[in-house]
SESE-613120 format. One record per residue (C-alpha): residue in three letters; x, y, z. Coordinates in steps of 0.02 Angstrom, whole numbers. Layout:
   type       xx       yy       zz
    ala        X        Y        Z
...
END
This chain:
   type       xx       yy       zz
    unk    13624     6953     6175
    unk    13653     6947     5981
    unk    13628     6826     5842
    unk    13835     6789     5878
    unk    13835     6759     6060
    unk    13668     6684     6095
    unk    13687     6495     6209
    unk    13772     6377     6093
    unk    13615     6256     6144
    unk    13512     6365     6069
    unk    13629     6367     5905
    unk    13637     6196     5887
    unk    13425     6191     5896
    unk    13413     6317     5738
    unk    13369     6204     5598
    unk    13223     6150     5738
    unk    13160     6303     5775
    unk    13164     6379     5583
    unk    13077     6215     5544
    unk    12958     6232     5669
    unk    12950     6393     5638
    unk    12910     6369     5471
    unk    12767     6254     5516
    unk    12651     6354     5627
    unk    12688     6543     5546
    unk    12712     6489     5349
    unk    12531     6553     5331
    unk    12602     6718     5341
    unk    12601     6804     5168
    unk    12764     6885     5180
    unk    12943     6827     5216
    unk    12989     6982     5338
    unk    12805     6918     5448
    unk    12878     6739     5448
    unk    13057     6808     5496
    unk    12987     6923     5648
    unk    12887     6766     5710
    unk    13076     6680     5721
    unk    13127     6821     5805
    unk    12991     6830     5931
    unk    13015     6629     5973
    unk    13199     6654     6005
    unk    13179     6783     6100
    unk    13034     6711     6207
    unk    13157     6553     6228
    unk    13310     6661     6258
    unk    13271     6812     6371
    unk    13296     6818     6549
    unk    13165     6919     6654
    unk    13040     7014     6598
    unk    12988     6993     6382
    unk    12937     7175     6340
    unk    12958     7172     6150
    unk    13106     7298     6172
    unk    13207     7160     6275
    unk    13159     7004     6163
    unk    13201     7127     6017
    unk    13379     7173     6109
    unk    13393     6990     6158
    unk    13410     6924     5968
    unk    13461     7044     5858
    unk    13594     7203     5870
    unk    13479     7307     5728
    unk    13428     7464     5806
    unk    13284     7467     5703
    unk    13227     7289     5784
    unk    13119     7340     5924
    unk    13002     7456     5799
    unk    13010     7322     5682
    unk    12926     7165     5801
    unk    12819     7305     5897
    unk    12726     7301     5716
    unk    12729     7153     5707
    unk    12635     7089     5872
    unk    12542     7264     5874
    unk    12477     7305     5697
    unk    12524     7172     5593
    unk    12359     7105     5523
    unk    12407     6926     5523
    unk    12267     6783     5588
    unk    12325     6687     5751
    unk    12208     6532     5704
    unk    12312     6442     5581
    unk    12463     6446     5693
    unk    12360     6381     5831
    unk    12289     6233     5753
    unk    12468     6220     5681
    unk    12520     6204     5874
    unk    12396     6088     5910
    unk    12428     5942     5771
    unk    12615     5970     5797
    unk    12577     5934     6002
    unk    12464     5797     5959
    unk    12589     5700     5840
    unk    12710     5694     5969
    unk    12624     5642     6142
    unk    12442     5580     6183
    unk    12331     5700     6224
    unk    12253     5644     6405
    unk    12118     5771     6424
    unk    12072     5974     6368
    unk    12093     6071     6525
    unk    12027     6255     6535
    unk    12140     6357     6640
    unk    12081     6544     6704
    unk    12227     6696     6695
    unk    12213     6869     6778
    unk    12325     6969     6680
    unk    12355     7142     6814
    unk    12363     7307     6723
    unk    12395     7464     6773
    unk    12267     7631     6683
    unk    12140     7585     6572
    unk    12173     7583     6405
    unk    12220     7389     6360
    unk    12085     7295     6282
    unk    11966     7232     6408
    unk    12027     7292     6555
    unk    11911     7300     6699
    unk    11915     7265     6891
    unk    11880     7109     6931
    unk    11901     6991     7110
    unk    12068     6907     7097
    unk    12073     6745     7197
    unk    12268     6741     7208
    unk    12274     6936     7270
    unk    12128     6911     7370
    unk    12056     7068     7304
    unk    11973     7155     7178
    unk    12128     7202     7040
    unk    12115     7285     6859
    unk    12149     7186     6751
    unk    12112     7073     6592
    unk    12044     6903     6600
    unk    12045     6767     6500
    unk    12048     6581     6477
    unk    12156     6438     6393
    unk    12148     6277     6333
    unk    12269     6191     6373
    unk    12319     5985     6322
    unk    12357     5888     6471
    unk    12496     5768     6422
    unk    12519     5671     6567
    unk    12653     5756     6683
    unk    12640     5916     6568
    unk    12492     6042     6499
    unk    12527     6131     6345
    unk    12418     6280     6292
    unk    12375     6290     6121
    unk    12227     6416     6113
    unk    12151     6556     6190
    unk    11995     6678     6235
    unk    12013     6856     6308
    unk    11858     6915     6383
    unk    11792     7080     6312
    unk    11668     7151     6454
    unk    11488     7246     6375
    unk    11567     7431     6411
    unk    11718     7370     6297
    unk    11596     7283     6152
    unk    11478     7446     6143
    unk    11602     7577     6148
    unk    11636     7620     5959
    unk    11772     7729     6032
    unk    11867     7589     6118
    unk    11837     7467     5985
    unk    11907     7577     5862
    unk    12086     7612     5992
    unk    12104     7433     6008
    unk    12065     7370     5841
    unk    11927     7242     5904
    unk    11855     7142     5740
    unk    11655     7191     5718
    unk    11633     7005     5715
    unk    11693     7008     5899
    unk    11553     7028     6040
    unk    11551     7027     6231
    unk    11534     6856     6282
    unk    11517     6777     6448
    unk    11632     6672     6540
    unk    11545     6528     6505
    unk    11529     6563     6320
    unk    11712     6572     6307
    unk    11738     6423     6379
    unk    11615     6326     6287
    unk    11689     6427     6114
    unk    11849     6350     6184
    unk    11787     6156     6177
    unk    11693     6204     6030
    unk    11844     6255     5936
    unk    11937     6110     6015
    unk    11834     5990     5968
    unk    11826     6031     5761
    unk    12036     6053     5738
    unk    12074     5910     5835
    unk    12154     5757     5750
    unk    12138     5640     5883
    unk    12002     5580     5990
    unk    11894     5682     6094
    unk    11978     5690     6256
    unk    11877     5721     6426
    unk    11863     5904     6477
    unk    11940     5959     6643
    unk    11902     6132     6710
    unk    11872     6249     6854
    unk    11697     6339     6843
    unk    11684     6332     7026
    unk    11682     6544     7000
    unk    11559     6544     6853
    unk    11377     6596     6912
    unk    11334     6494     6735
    unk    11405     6316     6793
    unk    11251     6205     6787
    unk    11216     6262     6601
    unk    11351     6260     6532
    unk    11394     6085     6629
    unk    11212     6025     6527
    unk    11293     6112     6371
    unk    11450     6021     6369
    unk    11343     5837     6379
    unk    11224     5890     6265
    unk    11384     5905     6159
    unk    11448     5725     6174
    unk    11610     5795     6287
    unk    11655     5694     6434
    unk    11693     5814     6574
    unk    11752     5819     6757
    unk    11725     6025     6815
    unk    11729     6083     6986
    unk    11587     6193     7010
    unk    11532     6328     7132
    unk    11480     6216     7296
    unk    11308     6345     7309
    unk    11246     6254     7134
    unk    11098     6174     7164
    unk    11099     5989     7144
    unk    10970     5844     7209
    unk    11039     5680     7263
    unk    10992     5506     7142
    unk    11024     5322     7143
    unk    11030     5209     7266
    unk    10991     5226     7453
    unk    11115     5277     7589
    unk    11215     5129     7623
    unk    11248     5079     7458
    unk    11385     5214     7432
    unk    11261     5345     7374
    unk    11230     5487     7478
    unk    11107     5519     7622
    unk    10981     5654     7547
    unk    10830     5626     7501
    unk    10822     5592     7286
    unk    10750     5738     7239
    unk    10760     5864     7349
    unk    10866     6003     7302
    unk    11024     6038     7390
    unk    11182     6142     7381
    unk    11324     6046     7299
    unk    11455     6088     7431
    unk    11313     6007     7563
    unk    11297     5851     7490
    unk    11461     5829     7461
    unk    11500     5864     7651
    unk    11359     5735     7676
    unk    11396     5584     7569
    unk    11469     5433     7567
    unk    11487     5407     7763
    unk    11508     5215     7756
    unk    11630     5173     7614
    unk    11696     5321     7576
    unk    11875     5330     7472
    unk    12049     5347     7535
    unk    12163     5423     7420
    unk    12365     5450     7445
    unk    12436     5574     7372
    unk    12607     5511     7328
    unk    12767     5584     7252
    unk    12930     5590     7234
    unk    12986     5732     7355
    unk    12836     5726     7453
    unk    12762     5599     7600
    unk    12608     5518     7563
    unk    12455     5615     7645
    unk    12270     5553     7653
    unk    12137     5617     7575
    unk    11963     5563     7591
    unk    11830     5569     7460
    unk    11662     5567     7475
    unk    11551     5536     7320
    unk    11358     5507     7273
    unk    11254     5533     7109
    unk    11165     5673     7075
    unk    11043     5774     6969
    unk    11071     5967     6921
    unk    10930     6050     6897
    unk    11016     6197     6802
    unk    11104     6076     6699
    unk    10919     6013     6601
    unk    10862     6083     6452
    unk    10697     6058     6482
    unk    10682     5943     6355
    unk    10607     5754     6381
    unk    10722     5625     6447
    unk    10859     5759     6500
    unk    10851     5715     6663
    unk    11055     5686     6676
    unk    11138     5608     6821
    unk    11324     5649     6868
    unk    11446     5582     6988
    unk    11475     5726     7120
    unk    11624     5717     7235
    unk    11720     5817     7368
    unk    11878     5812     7421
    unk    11912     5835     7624
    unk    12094     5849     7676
    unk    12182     5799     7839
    unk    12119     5923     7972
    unk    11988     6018     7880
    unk    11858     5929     7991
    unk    11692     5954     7887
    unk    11749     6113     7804
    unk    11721     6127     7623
    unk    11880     6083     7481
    unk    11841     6082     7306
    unk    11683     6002     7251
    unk    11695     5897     7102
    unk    11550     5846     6958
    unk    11573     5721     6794
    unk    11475     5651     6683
    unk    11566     5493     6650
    unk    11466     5409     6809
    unk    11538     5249     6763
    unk    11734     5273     6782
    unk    11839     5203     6943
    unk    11879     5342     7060
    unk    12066     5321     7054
    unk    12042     5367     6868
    unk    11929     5523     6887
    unk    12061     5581     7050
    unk    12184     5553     6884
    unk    12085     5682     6787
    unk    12096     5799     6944
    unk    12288     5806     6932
    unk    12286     5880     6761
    unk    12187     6034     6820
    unk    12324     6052     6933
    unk    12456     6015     6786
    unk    12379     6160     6702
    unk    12399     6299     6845
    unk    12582     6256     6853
    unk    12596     6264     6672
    unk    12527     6436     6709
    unk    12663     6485     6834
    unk    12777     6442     6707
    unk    12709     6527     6581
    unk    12725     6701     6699
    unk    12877     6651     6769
    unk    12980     6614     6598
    unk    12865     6644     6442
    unk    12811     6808     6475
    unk    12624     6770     6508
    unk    12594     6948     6585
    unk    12731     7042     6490
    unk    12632     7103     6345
    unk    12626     7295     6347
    unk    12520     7328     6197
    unk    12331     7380     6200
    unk    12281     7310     6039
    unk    12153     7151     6042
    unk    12247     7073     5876
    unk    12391     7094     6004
    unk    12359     7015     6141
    unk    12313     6869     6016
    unk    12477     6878     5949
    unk    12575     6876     6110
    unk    12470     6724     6163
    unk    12507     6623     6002
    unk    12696     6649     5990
    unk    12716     6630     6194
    unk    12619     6444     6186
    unk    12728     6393     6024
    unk    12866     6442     6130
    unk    12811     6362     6282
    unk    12784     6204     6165
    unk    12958     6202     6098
    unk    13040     6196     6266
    unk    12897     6089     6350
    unk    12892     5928     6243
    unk    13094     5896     6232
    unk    13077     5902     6438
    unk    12947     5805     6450
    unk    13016     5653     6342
    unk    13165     5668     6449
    unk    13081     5662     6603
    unk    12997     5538     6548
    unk    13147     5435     6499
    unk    13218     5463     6666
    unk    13102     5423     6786
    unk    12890     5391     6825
    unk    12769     5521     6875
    unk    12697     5550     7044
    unk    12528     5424     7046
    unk    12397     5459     7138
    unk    12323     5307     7232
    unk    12156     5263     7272
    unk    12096     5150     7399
    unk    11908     5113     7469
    unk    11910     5104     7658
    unk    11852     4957     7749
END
């Protein structure tokens, strides 16, 4: 498809998208940078199937001298992602209130060895161990839509001491292996200084992360609000009031696993929630809760000892199996609004589909860590472009799906 015959839609949105354009890459010190990073959008919006830089380049412009052109661009051009991403993330937050920072986990498959950070690595959705990169996003959950706006690739130790693979992917000597945990905290971190509006609470899945109960104390320690699930083998101890009072039957302070307690809580007023939606019946879903201590989660310091609202969530004929096991630190919120705050994780992993499906989340073929940066940048301001149009007109047209919470007699 050429500049000539691309969807008259599109050509209609081109002041928009040089404008907007213009916003997040006019950092970039020259004019043929800036005009690549227009190229790379339209593509991204344009281009059915897969978004190898060789399609998006075919996609946009009839120059046979294009594809070279943006592969330098996204590969070796030494441009810095940053400004574009806090770009992205004032231009989100002036048009839609931000509901909450969600963290959302990719497994990016790759075949060989050679792109940065590739390593094998247990993929829930396969259900086996894959090669593969891995990273995380942060992503703003909108209400009815999350939109990422920044990113972390995890660089495993063989990948940080190698000189030799440093070198071949053109890793920064200010980058260093982190852990999971680290890169989600950097995330928050980061989050937390660019952001022009309030702090929003902090909704993520560390139910895989051996580091949970730290980095749960971390984020606190912080000032963040949070609602994480977390691995149900973390060791918590139950705390408050006594069984009966709609606090859960352990003994306070004996240590127990997280997915235990929650299987054993709140037995005599325990919540009812109905999942409701437009194309769906409601279904029941019951919720027990208690307060409780994590012992990973103190610093050791005096008057750390934290206590957190722990919950689980049983669906209709799991019997007392385990479902995801959820902890917060905002102890004082109504249940219907924390089961609120739940949803958005969920926003997030279909923004994540979509991402793979029609933004070319996996499609990047380059090795290069500046790359992969790159890719991520321009396929969220993409993402972005599309996203917040939809959502005002969804909104316009009709509610969201609620999710309602009642306390059984």
């Amino acid at each position: 498809m050429t500049a000539h015959t691309r969807p008259r839609a599109l050509a209609a949105m081109d002041t928009t998208l040089d404008d907007f354009t213009e916003r997040l890459f006019g950092h970039l010190p020259r004019a043929d940078q800036r005009r690549w990073a227009r190229v790379y959008l339209q593509g991204l919006l344009t281009t059915p199937g897969k978004k190898s830089v060789r399609r998006l380049a075919a996609s946009v412009t009839a120059s046979p001298t294009a594809s070279q052109s943006l592969q330098q661009f996204i590969n070796a051009s030494p441009w810095d992602w940053d400004p574009a991403r806090r770009e992205l993330l004032r231009w989100v937050e002036e048009r839609h209130p931000v509901h909450a920072w969600t963290i959302g986990q990719a497994v990016f498959p790759k075949r060989g060895e050679h792109s940065v950070g590739v390593h094998r690595r247990f993929d829930p959705a396969a259900g086996r161990a894959v090669n593969c990169q891995f990273g995380f996003g942060l992503f703003l959950s909108l209400g009815g839509m999350s939109v990422p706006v920044d990113w972390r690739l995890l660089l495993p130790e063989p990948w940080a001491a190698d000189p030799v693979l440093r070198g071949r992917a053109r890793i920064s000597p200010d980058v260093a292996h982190r852990t999971p945990e680290a890169l989600v905290l950097e995330l928050v971190d980061a989050m937390a200084v660019h952001t022009s509006s309030a702090h929003a609470p902090v909704v993520a899945d560390l139910s895989r992360l051996s580091g949970a109960g730290p980095l749960i104390g971390l984020l606190g320690r912080r000032g963040h609000d949070f609602l994480v699930s977390i691995p149900p083998a973390l060791a918590v101890s139950a705390a408050g009031a006594a069984p009966g009072r709609g606090e859960p039957a352990g003994a306070p302070g004996r240590e127990i696993t997280a997915g235990d307690l929650a299987r054993s809580g709140n037995t005599r007023h325990p919540y009812t929630a109905l999942l409701a939606g437009p194309a769906a019946r409601p279904q029941r879903l019951r919720i027990d809760s208690g307060l409780v201590r994590v012992p990973g989660a103190e610093s050791g310091a005096p008057g750390t000892r934290r206590t957190y609202r722990l919950f689980g969530e049983r669906h209709p004929g799991a019997g007392h199996g385990g479902g995801p096991v959820w902890i917060t630190n905002m102890t004082g919120h109504r249940m219907d609004d924390l089961l609120h705050l739940v949803r958005q994780s969920a926003e997030s992993a279909r923004a994540l589909g979509s991402l793979t499906e029609d933004f070319g989340l996996l499609d990047f073929e380059g090795r290069s860590f500046p790359g992969w940066h790159h890719h991520m940048t321009l396929m969220s301001a993409a993402y972005a472009y599309r996203a917040l149009p939809a959502l005002r007109d969804r909104q316009g047209r009709q509610g969201y799906p609620v999710l309602e919470v009642r306390q059984s007699a």
